[in-house]
ChimeraX commands (.cxc) that place a marker at each C-alpha (Angstrom):
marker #1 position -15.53,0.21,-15.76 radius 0.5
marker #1 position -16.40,3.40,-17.09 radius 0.5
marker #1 position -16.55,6.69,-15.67 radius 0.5
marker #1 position -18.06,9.94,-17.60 radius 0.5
marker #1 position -18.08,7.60,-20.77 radius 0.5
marker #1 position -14.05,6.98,-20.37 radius 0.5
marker #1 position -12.56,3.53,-19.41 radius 0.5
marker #1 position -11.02,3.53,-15.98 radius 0.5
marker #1 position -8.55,0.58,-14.55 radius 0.5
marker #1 position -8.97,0.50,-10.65 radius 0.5
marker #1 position -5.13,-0.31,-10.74 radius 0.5
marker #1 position -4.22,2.87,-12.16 radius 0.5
marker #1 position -6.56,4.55,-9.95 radius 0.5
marker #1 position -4.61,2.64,-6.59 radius 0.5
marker #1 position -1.60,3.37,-8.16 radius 0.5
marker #1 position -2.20,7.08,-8.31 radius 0.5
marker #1 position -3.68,7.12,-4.48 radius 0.5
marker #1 position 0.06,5.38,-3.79 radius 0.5
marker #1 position -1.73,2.26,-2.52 radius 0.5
marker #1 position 1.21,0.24,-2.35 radius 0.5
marker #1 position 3.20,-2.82,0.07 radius 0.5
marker #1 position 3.69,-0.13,2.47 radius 0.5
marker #1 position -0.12,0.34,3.60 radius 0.5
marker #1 position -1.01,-1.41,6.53 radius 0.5
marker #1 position -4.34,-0.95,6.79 radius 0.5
marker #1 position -7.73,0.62,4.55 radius 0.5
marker #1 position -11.21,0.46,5.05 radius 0.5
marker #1 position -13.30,0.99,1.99 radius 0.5
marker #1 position -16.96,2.43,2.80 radius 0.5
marker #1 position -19.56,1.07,0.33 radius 0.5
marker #1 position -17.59,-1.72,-0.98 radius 0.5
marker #1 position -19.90,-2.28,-3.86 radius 0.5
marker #1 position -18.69,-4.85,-5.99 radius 0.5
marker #1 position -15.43,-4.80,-4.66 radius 0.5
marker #1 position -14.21,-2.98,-7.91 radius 0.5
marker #1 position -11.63,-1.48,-5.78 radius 0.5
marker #1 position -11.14,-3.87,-2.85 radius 0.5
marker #1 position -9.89,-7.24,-4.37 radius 0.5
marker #1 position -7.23,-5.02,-6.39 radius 0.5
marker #1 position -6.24,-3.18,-3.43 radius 0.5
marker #1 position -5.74,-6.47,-1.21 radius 0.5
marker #1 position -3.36,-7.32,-3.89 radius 0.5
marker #1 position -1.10,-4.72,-3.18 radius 0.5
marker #1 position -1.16,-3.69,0.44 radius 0.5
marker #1 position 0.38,-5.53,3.31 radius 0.5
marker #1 position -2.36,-5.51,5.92 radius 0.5
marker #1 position -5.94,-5.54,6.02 radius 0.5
marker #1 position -8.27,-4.32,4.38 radius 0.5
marker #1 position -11.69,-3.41,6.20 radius 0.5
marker #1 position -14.92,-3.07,3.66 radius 0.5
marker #1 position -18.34,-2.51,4.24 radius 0.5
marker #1 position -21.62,-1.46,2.70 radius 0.5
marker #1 position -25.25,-2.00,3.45 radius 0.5
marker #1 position -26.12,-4.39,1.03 radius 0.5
marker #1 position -25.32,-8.03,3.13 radius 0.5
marker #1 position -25.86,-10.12,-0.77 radius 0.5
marker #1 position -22.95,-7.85,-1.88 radius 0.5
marker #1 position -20.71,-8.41,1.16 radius 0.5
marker #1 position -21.29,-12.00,0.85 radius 0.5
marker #1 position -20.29,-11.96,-2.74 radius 0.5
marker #1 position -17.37,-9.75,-2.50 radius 0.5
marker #1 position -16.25,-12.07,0.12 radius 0.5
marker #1 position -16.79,-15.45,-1.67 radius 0.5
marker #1 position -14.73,-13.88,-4.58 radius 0.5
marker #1 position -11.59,-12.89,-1.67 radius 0.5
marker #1 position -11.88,-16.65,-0.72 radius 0.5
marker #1 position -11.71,-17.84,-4.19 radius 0.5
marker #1 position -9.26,-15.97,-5.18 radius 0.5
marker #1 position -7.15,-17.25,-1.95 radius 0.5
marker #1 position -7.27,-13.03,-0.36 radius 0.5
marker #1 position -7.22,-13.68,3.40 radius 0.5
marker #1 position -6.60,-9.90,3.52 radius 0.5
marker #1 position -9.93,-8.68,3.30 radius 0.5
marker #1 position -12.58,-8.55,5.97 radius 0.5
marker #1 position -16.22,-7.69,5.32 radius 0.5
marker #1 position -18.76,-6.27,7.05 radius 0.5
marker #1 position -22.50,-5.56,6.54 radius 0.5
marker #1 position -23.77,-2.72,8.05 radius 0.5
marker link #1:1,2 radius 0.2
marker link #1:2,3 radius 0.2
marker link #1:3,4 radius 0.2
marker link #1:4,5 radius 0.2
marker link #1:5,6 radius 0.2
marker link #1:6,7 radius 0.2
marker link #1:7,8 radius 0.2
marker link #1:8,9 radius 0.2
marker link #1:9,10 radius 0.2
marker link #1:10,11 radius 0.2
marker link #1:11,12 radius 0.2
marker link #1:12,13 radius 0.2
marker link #1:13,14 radius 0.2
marker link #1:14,15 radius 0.2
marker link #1:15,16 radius 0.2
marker link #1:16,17 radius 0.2
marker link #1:17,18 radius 0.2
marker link #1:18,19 radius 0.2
marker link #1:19,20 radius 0.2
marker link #1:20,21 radius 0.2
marker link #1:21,22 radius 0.2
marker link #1:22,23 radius 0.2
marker link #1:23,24 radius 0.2
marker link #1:24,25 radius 0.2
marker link #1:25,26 radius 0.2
marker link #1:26,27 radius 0.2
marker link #1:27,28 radius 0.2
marker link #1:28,29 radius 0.2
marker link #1:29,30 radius 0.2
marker link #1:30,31 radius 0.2
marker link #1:31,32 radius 0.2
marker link #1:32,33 radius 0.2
marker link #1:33,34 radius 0.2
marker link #1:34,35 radius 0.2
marker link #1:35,36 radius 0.2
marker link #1:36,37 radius 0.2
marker link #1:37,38 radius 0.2
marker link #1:38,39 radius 0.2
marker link #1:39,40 radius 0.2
marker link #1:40,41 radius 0.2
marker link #1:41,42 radius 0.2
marker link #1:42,43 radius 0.2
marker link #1:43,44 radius 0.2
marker link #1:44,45 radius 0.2
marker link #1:45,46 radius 0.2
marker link #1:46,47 radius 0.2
marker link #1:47,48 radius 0.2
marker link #1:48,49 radius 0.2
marker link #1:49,50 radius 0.2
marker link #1:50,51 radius 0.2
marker link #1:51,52 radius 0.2
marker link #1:52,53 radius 0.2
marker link #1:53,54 radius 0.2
marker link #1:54,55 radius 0.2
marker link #1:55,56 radius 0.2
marker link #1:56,57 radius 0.2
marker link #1:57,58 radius 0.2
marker link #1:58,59 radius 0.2
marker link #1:59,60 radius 0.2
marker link #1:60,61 radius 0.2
marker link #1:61,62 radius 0.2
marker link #1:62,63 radius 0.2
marker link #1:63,64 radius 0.2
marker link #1:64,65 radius 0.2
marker link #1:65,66 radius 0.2
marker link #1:66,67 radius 0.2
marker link #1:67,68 radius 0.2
marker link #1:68,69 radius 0.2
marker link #1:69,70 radius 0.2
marker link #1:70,71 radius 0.2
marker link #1:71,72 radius 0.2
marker link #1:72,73 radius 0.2
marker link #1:73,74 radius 0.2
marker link #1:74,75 radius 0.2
marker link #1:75,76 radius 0.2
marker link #1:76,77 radius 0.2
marker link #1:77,78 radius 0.2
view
Protein backbone atom coordinates (compact mmCIF):
# COMPACT_ATOMS: atom_id res chain seq x y z
CA UNK A 1 0.00 0.00 0.00
CA UNK A 2 1.17 3.34 -0.49
CA UNK A 3 0.61 6.41 1.26
CA UNK A 4 1.88 10.05 -0.05
CA UNK A 5 3.90 7.98 -2.73
CA UNK A 6 5.83 5.94 0.26
CA UNK A 7 5.26 2.15 0.91
CA UNK A 8 3.47 1.50 4.15
CA UNK A 9 3.21 -2.19 5.95
CA UNK A 10 -0.12 -2.24 8.02
CA UNK A 11 2.04 -4.36 10.51
CA UNK A 12 4.32 -1.67 11.25
CA UNK A 13 1.54 0.66 11.42
CA UNK A 14 -0.34 -1.93 14.34
CA UNK A 15 2.81 -2.27 15.78
CA UNK A 16 3.30 1.42 16.36
CA UNK A 17 -0.57 1.85 17.66
CA UNK A 18 0.74 -1.13 20.29
CA UNK A 19 -1.92 -3.44 18.83
CA UNK A 20 -0.73 -6.39 20.47
CA UNK A 21 -2.07 -10.03 22.49
CA UNK A 22 -3.14 -7.77 25.13
CA UNK A 23 -6.18 -6.01 23.20
CA UNK A 24 -9.34 -7.42 23.84
CA UNK A 25 -11.40 -5.81 21.72
CA UNK A 26 -11.32 -3.06 18.34
CA UNK A 27 -13.78 -1.98 16.06
CA UNK A 28 -12.50 -0.64 12.81
CA UNK A 29 -15.00 1.98 11.08
CA UNK A 30 -14.85 1.72 7.26
CA UNK A 31 -13.21 -1.55 7.05
CA UNK A 32 -12.40 -1.15 3.42
CA UNK A 33 -10.53 -3.91 2.22
CA UNK A 34 -9.65 -5.07 5.42
CA UNK A 35 -6.03 -3.70 4.85
CA UNK A 36 -5.89 -3.29 8.49
CA UNK A 37 -8.38 -5.80 9.94
CA UNK A 38 -7.12 -9.34 8.90
CA UNK A 39 -3.53 -8.15 10.25
CA UNK A 40 -4.92 -6.88 13.35
CA UNK A 41 -7.02 -10.21 14.10
CA UNK A 42 -3.69 -11.76 13.92
CA UNK A 43 -2.41 -10.16 16.79
CA UNK A 44 -5.09 -9.30 19.29
CA UNK A 45 -6.80 -11.66 21.63
CA UNK A 46 -10.45 -10.75 21.25
CA UNK A 47 -12.63 -9.50 18.70
CA UNK A 48 -12.48 -7.47 16.36
CA UNK A 49 -15.73 -5.46 15.26
CA UNK A 50 -15.56 -3.91 11.44
CA UNK A 51 -17.91 -2.18 9.49
CA UNK A 52 -18.41 0.02 6.46
CA UNK A 53 -21.23 0.79 4.12
CA UNK A 54 -20.31 -1.06 1.28
CA UNK A 55 -22.21 -4.81 2.07
CA UNK A 56 -19.87 -6.44 -1.36
CA UNK A 57 -16.84 -5.32 0.75
CA UNK A 58 -18.03 -6.75 4.09
CA UNK A 59 -18.84 -9.89 2.41
CA UNK A 60 -15.42 -10.08 0.93
CA UNK A 61 -13.46 -9.07 3.87
CA UNK A 62 -15.32 -11.72 5.60
CA UNK A 63 -14.90 -14.63 3.09
CA UNK A 64 -11.09 -13.80 3.26
CA UNK A 65 -11.35 -14.10 7.63
CA UNK A 66 -13.01 -17.53 6.89
CA UNK A 67 -10.41 -18.59 4.51
CA UNK A 68 -7.82 -17.69 6.25
CA UNK A 69 -9.38 -19.73 9.39
CA UNK A 70 -9.87 -15.81 11.55
CA UNK A 71 -12.92 -16.55 13.71
CA UNK A 72 -11.92 -13.25 15.36
CA UNK A 73 -13.45 -10.91 13.17
CA UNK A 74 -17.08 -9.93 12.93
CA UNK A 75 -18.53 -7.81 10.14
CA UNK A 76 -21.10 -5.63 9.79
CA UNK A 77 -22.75 -3.62 6.97
CA UNK A 78 -24.12 -0.56 7.83
Amino acid sequence: MKIDGKFCEPEQILSTMHLDHNIVGVFDFGLGYGTFTIPASKVIKGKIYADDIEESIVNRVAQRAGEENLDNIETMAL
